[in-house]
VOBADO-766325 format. One record per residue (C-alpha): residue in one letter; x negated, y, z. Coordinates in steps of 0.1 Angstrom, whole numbers, padded with zeros to 4 digits, always signed. Layout:
! residues N
AXYZ...
//
This chain:
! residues 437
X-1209+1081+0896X-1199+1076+0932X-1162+1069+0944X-1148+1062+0981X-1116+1045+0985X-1096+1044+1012X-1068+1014+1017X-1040+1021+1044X-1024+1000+1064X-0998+0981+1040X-1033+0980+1016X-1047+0955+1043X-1015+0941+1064X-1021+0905+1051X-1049+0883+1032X-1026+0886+0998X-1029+0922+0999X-1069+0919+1009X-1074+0899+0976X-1052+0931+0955X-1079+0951+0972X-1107+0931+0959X-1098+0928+0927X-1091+0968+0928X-1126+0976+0944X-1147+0946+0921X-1128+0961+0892X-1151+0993+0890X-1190+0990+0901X-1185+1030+0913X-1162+1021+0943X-1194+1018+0962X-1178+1028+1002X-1149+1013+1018X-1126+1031+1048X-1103+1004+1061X-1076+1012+1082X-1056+0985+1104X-1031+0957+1092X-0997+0977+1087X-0961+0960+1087X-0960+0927+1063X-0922+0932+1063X-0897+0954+1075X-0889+0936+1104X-0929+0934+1111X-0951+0951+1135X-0985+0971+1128X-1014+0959+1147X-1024+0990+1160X-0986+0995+1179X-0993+0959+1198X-1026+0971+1207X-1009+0997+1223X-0983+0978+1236X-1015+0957+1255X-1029+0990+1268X-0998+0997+1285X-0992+0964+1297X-1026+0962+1310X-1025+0995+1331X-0990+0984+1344X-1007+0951+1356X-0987+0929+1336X-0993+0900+1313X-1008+0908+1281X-1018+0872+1268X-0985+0867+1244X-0992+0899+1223X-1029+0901+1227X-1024+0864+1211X-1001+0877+1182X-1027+0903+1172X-1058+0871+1168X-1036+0854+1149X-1030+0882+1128X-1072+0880+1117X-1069+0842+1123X-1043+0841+1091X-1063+0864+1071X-1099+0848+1078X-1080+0813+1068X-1061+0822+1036X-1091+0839+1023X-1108+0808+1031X-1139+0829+1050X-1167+0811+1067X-1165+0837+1095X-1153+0845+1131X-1141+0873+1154X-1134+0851+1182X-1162+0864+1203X-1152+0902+1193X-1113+0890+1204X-1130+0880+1238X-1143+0914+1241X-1116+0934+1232X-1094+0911+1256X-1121+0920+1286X-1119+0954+1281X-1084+0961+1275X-1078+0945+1312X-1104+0962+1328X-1086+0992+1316X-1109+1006+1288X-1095+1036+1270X-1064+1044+1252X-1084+1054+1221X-1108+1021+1227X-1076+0997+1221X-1061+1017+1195X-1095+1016+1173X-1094+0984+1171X-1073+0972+1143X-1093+0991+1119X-1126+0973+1134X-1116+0939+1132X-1100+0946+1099X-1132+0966+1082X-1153+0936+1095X-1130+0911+1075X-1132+0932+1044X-1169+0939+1045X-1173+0899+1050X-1147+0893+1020X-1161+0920+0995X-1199+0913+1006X-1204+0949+1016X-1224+0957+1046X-1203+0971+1080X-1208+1005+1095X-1193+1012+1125X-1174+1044+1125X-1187+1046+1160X-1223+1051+1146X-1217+1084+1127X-1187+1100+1130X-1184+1123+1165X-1166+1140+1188X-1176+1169+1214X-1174+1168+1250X-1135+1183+1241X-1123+1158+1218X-1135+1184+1192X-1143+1166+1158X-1185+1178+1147X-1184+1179+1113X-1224+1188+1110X-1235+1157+1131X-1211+1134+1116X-1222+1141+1082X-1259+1139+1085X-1254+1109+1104X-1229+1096+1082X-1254+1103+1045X-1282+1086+1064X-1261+1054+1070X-1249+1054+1035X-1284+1060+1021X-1290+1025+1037X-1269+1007+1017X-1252+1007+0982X-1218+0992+0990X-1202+0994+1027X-1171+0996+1044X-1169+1016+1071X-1135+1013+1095X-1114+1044+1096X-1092+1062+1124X-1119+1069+1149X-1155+1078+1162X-1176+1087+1194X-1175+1113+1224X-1210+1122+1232X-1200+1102+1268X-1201+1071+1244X-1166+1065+1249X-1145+1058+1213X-1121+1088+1203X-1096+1086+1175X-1082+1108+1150X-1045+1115+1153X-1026+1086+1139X-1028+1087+1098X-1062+1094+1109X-1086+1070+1085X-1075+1091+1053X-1095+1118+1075X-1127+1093+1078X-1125+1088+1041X-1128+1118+1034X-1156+1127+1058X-1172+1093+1037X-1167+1110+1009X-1182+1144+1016X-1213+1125+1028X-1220+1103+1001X-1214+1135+0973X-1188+1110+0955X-1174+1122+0924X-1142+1112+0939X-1121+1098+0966X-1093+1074+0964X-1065+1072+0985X-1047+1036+0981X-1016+1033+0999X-0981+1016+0990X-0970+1044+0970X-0978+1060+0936X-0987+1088+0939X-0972+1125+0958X-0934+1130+0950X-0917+1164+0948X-0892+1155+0971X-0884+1128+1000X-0873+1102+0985X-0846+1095+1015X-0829+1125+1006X-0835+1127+0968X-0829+1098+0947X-0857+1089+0923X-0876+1121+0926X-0902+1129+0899X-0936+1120+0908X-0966+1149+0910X-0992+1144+0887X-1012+1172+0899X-1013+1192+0925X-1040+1213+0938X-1056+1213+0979X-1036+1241+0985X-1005+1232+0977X-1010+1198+0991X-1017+1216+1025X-0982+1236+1018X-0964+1205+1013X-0979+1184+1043X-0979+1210+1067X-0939+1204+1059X-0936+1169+1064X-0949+1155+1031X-0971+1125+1050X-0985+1107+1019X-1018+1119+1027X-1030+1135+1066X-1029+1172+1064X-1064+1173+1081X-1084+1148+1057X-1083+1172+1025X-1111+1198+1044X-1143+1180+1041X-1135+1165+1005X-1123+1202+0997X-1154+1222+1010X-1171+1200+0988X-1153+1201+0957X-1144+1170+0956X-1112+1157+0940X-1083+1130+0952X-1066+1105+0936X-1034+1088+0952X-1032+1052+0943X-1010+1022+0949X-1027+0992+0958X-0994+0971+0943X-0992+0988+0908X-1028+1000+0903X-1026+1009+0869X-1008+1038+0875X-1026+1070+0878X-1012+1085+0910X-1016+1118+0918X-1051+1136+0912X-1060+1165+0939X-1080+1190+0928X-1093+1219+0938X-1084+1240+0908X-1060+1232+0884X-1072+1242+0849X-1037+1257+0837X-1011+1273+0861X-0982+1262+0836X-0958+1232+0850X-0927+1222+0836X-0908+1224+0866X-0918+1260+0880X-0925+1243+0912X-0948+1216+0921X-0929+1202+0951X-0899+1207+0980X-0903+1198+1014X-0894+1204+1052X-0894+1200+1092X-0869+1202+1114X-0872+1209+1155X-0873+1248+1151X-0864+1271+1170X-0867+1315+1164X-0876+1340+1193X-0861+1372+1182X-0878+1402+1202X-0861+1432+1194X-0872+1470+1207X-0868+1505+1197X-0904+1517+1178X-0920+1484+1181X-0938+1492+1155X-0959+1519+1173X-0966+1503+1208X-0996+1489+1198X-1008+1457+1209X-0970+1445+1210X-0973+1412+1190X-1003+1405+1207X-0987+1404+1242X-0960+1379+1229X-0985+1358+1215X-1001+1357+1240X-0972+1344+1262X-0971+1314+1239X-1007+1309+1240X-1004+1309+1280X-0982+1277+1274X-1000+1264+1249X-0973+1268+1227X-0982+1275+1190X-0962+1295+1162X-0952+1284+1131X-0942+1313+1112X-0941+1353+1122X-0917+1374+1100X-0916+1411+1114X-0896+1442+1108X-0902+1476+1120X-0880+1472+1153X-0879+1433+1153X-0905+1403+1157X-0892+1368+1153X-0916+1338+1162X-0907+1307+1148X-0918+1276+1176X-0913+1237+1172X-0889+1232+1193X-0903+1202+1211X-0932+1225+1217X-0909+1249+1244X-0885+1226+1253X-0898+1224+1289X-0906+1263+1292X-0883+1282+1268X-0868+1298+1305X-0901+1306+1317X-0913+1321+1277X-0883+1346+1278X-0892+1359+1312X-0924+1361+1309X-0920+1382+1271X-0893+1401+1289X-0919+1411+1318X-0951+1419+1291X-0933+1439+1265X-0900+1447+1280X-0878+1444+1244X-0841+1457+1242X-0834+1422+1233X-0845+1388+1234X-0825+1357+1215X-0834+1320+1207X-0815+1308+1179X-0821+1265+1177X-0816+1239+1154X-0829+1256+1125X-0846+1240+1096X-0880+1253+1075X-0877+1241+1038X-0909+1251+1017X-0906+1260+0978X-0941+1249+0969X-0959+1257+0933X-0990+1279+0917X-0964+1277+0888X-0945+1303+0905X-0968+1329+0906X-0966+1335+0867X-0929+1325+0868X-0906+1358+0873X-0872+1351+0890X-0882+1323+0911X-0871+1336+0944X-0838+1347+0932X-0834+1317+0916X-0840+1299+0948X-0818+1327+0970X-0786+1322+0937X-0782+1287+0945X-0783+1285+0980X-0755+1310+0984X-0732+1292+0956X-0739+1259+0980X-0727+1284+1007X-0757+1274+1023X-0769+1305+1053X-0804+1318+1049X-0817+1323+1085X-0852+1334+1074X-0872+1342+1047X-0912+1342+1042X-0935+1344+1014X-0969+1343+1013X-0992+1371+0997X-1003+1342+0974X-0969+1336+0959X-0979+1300+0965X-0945+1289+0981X-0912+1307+0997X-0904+1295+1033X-0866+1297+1038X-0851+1289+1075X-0816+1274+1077X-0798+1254+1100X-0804+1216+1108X-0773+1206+1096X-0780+1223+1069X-0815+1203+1058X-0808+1178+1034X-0781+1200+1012X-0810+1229+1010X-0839+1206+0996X-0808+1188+0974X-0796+1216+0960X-0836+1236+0954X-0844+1202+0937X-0818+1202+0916X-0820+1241+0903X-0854+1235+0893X-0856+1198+0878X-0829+1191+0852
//
């Protein structure tokens, strides 16, 4: 049996936390590979390594001083090479980084390198060899992750050795330059280390335990998921659920390969398992989790027989597309077409959107309504569960809470509602409550 587990940042943030991963990783012969990602916050009043990195790179290209925080982040290593009482230095790689960071390397180059230093620690402390991310996992001339290259690179590496660690977050442009993932972005290199290798699973340790059906900011003492299958994960963190990066359940799932949240501080508990099936669609609670974004705005197109100009939700799409604006939901009816945008997304060219849809498919009416909401109704429970939207619908309107939108996927997999901002936490509040008891 093979496992990969992954530590995040608060996994790693300080040498007592290094020795909880030890233990965790000596405690089962299986955990063979390692993803590391940078030292998070030791405190609340902390800072991650991988924000002063920044903070150098942006000193550097304004031409001021780095030398105080560059400082900081050594003696961030310094304290964890010391208390675990290694026989081991970074001092030349410090030199190095340093160098580059004022002769302006990168943006990606400087953020990579918390998890570097930090997977070079680890691999000392646990006795596991080092990979370099930068030796297998690549990026296309447009930043484009290649999942082919990076994977037969990546099993060839790990055919080398029975124990590594290999630092998450980022790879290598074929110009040789370092590229990262989008922040979040090592639980993506575990899972391409997982794929690889063929584990029988892959471990995501982080500081909680396990998914939750609900924010905990807004709920109190939510009920914890104990399984939950790729799909509805994908539901759920497409909507703000961040326990685990959207993107890093593809490779694991294209190979079958299940997940198991952890929490480094109470690892006894099981977490939440990933899967890619679950055996039984039955659940307790109907629904396997709430959760939501805010930011949205709706483009309502209206037009007499819309529905048989053809090639009339192409042309506004393809105004969006020209900005580079993507959509987020399309709901339709047979003389109406709404587009749901983040807002952020148009905030600079909503003027020139609506003139440009105004000039391609000449509507009756155009309207942005802002400050909406999405709120997701996630669970496969749902499909064999009759009443759920009504359910969902009664006690919204006894909350006197407005429905702006409504979508459902073919699926039956989840029920996307729109309502206003102000409206965000009272929605997920009172779903959660008509569903758990």
């Amino acid at each position: 049996m093979i496992k990969v587990a992954k530590f995040g940042g608060s996994s790693l943030a300080d040498a007592a936390q290094f020795r909880k991963v030890a233990d965790i990783v000596k405690s089962d012969s299986n955990r063979r590979y390692v993803v590391a990602s940078a030292p998070g916050k030791r405190n609340s009043h902390d800072e991650k390594v991988t924000d002063l990195l920044l903070q150098c790179y942006h000193l550097a290209k304004d031409k001021k001083d780095i030398g105080e925080i560059f400082e900081r982040i050594c003696n961030r290593y310094r304290d964890i090479i010391a208390d675990l009482q290694l026989d081991f230095s970074l001092e030349e790689d410090f030199n190095n980084i340093k160098t580059s960071v004022l002769h302006h390397a990168g943006r990606h180059y400087v953020a990579s390198r918390g998890e570097y230093l930090n997977s070079k620690i680890l691999a000392k402390y646990l006795g596991f060899a080092f990979i370099d991310a930068e030796d297998c996992v690549f990026f296309d001339s447009a930043d484009r992750f290649m999942p082919e290259k990076t994977n037969a690179a990546m099993k060839e590496l790990l055919s080398l050795h029975e124990y590594a660690v290999i630092p998450g977050f980022y790879g290598v442009n074929t110009d040789g330059s370092i590229r990262t993932f989008s922040r979040g972005g090592s639980d993506i290199t575990g899972s391409i280390v997982a794929a690889a290798a063929n584990a029988d699973l892959y471990e995501n340790w982080t500081d909680v335990s396990g998914m939750l059906m609900a924010d905990p900011r807004i709920i109190e003492n939510p009920l914890p998921i104990p399984e939950i299958t790729y799909r509805e994960l994908r539901e759920l963190s497409y909507m703000g659920a961040t326990v685990l990066h959207e993107d890093a359940i593809f490779p694991v799932r294209k190979a079958g390969i299940p997940i198991n949240i952890r929490n480094t501080n109470i690892p006894e508990a099981p977490g939440t398992m990933i899967v890619p099936k679950a055996v039984t669609n039955e659940v307790d609670t109907v629904i396997t989790g709430v959760a939501g974004k805010k930011g949205i705005t709706a483009i309502h197109v209206e037009k007499d027989m819309m529905n048989s100009e053809v090639g009339f939700g192409r042309k506004v799409l393809e105004v969006l597309e020209n900005h580079t604006v993507p959509f987020e939901h399309l709901p339709s009816g047979i003389d109406t077409m709404s587009v749901l945008v983040s807002s952020k997304a148009i905030e600079e060219c909503k003027g020139a959107i609506t003139a440009e849809m105004v000039k391609a498919v000449n509507p009756d009416s155009i309207t942005l309504v802002e400050n909406l909401a999405l709120i997701a109704v996630v669970g496969r429970g749902m499909v064999n569960t009759q009443g759920t939207a009504a359910r969902v619908f009664t006690a919204l309107a006894k909350e006197n809470i407005n429905i702006r939108m409504i979508d459902q996927g073919s699926s039956e997999l989840n029920i996307i509602v729109a309502v206003e901002e102000k409206n965000y936490e009272k929605t997920i509040n009172t779903i959660y409550k008509e569903f758990v008891k």
